[in-house]
C-alpha positions in Angstrom: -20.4 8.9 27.2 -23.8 10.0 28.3 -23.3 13.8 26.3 -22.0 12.3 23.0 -24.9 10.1 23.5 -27.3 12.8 24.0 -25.5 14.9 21.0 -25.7 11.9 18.6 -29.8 11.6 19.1 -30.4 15.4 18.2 -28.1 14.5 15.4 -30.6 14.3 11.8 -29.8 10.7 10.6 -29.5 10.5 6.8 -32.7 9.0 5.0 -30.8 5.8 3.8 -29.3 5.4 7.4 -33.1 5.2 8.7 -33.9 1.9 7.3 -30.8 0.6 9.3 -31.6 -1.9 12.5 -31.5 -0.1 15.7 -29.4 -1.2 19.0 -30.9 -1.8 22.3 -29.6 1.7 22.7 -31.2 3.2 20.0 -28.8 3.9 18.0 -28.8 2.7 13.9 -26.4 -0.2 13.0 -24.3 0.3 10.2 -24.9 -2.1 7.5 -20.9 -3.5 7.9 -21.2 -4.3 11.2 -21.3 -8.0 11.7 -24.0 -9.6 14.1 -23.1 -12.3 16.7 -25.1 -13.9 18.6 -28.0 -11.4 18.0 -26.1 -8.7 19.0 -24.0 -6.1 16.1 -20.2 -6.4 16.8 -19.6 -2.4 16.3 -15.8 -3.2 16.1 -15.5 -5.6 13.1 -17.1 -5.6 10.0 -19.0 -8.6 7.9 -16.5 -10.2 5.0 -19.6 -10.8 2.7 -21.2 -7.2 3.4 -17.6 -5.6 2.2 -18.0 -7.8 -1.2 -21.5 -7.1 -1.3 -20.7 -3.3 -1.1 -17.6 -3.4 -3.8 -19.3 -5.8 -6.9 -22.4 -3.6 -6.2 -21.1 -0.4 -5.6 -23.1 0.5 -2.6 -22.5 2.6 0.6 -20.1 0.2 3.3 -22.8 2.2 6.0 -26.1 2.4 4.7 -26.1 -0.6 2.0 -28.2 1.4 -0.6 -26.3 2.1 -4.1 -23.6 4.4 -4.7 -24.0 7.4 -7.0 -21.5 9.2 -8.9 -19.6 10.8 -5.5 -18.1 8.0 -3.4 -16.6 9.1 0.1 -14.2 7.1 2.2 -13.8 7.8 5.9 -10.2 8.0 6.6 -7.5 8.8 9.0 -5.3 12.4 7.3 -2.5 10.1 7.1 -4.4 7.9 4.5 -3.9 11.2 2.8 -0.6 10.4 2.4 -0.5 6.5 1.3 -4.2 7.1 -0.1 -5.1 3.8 0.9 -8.0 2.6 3.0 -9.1 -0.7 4.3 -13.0 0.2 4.0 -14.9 1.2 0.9 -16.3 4.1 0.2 -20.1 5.7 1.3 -22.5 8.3 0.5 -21.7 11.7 1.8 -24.3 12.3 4.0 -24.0 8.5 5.3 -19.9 9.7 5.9 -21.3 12.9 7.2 -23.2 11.7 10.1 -20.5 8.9 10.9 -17.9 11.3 11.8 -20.1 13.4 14.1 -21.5 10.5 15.5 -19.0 7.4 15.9 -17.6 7.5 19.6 -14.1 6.5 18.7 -14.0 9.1 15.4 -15.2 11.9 17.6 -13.5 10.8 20.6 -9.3 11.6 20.3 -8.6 9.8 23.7 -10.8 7.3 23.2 -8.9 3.4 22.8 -10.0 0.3 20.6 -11.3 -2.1 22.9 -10.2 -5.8 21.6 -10.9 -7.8 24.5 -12.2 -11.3 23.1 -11.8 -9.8 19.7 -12.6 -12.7 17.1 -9.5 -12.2 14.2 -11.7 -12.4 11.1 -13.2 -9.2 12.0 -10.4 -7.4 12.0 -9.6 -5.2 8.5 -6.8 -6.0 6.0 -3.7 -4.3 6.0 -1.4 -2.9 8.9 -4.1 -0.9 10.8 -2.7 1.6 13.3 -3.7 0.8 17.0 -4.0 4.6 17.8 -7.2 7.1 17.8 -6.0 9.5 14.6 -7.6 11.9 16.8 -9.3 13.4 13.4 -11.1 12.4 10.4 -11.1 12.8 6.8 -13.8 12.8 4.6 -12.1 11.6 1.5 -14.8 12.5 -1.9 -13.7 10.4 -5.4 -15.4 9.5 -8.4 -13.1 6.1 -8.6 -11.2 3.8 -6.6 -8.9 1.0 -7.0 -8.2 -2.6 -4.9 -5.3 -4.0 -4.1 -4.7 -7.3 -2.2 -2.1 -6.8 1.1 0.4 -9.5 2.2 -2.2 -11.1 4.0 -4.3 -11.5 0.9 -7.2 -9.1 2.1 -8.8 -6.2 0.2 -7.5 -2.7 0.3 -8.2 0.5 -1.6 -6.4 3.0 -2.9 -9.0 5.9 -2.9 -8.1 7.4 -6.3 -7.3 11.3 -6.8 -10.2 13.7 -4.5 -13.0 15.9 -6.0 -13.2 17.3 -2.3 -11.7 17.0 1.1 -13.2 18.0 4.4 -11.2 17.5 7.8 -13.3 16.9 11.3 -12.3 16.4 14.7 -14.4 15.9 17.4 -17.7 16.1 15.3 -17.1 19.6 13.8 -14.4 20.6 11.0 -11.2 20.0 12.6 -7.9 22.9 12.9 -4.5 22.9 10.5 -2.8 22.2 14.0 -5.0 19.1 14.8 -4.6 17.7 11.2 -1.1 17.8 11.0 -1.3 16.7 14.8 -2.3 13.4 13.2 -0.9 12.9 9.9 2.6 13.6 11.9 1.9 11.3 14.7 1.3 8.2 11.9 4.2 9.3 9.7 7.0 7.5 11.5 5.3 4.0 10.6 4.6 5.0 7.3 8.7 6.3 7.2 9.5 2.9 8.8 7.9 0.6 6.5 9.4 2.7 3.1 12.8 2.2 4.8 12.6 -1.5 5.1 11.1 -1.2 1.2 14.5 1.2 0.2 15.3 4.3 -0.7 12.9 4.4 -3.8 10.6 3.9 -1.5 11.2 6.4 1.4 11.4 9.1 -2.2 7.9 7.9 -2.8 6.9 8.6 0.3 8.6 12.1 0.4 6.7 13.0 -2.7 3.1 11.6 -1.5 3.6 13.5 2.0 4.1 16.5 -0.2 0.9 16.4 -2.3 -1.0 15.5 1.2 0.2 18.9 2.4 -1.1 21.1 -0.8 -5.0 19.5 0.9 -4.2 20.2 4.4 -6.1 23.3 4.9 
């Protein structure tokens, strides 16, 4: 990855991001990530920094308090379900995260979970796949919900703003619905098991998600 590497340092890191710890790399550490043996575990996030973050209302990557505008990082299928399993951030901390994170800017890039420990992965049923792009989801309130597994999840409320990206710059109508497409037959899946109120719920949610598909 040496050129995202050398795009992400000419990227300008957001002034709350810059109190952050830094990798051996050089890179900041986002305040969810969990350390392990001295080292930040970039693919799970800390329990207590996600509670922190919700009673406090602060930003799940810089840790500094929330204002008004609250932005969640989501897949364009979330669009759909409006749910996440992360809280929300600051713009500008969102902003930087999804020009800068190597799986959010990467489409082809996998999850590695070799020696994955299980409480580090999120609540809900995550999708194993790379959406391939990102939304930048902007509310002024959110909800939680507990999942089957009795984890936190959020339903991200109604958007003030939406803004699409895909590999670190804003992404096409044809890569968007590339994505949301791709996740629908899991999403169509789990209403049919639910019944047919269900898979009309789901009609109806896919069809506002399309009116903020640009």
């Amino acid at each position: 990855m040496p050129e995202l590497n050398q795009r992400i340092r000419h990227l300008e890191l957001p002034e709350r991001m810059q109190r952050l710890p830094i990798d051996e790399r050089g890179f900041p550490v986002p305040y969810f990530v969990p350390w392990i043996d001295g080292k930040p575990e970039f693919r799970g996030f800390d329990g207590e920094k996600m509670v922190i973050c919700v009673r406090h209302k602060r930003c799940w990557l810089c840790g500094e308090p929330l204002g008004k505008f609250m932005v969640f990082v989501i897949g364009p299928m979330c669009a759909v379900n409006r749910v996440s399993a992360e809280p929300p951030s600051h713009r500008e901390c969102a902003l930087y995260a999804v020009q800068a994170c190597p799986f959010l800017t990467q489409p082809k890039m996998r999850r590695n979970e070799k020696d994955m420990p299980e409480h580090l992965e999120p609540a809900g049923l995550m999708l194993r796949r790379n959406p391939g792009c990102t939304l930048m989801w902007t509310t002024l309130k959110y909800s939680i919900f507990k999942d089957g597994r009795g984890g936190a999840l959020f339903n991200v409320g109604d958007p003030e703003r939406v803004e699409f990206f895909a590999e670190g710059r804003a992404a096409t109508r044809e890569e968007v619905m590339a994505s949301i497409d791709s996740g629908m037959p899991t999403l169509r899946e789990m209403a049919e098991r639910d019944g047919p109120d269900a898979v009309a719920e789901l009609g109806q949610q896919y069809s506002k998600a399309m009116e903020l598909v640009p």
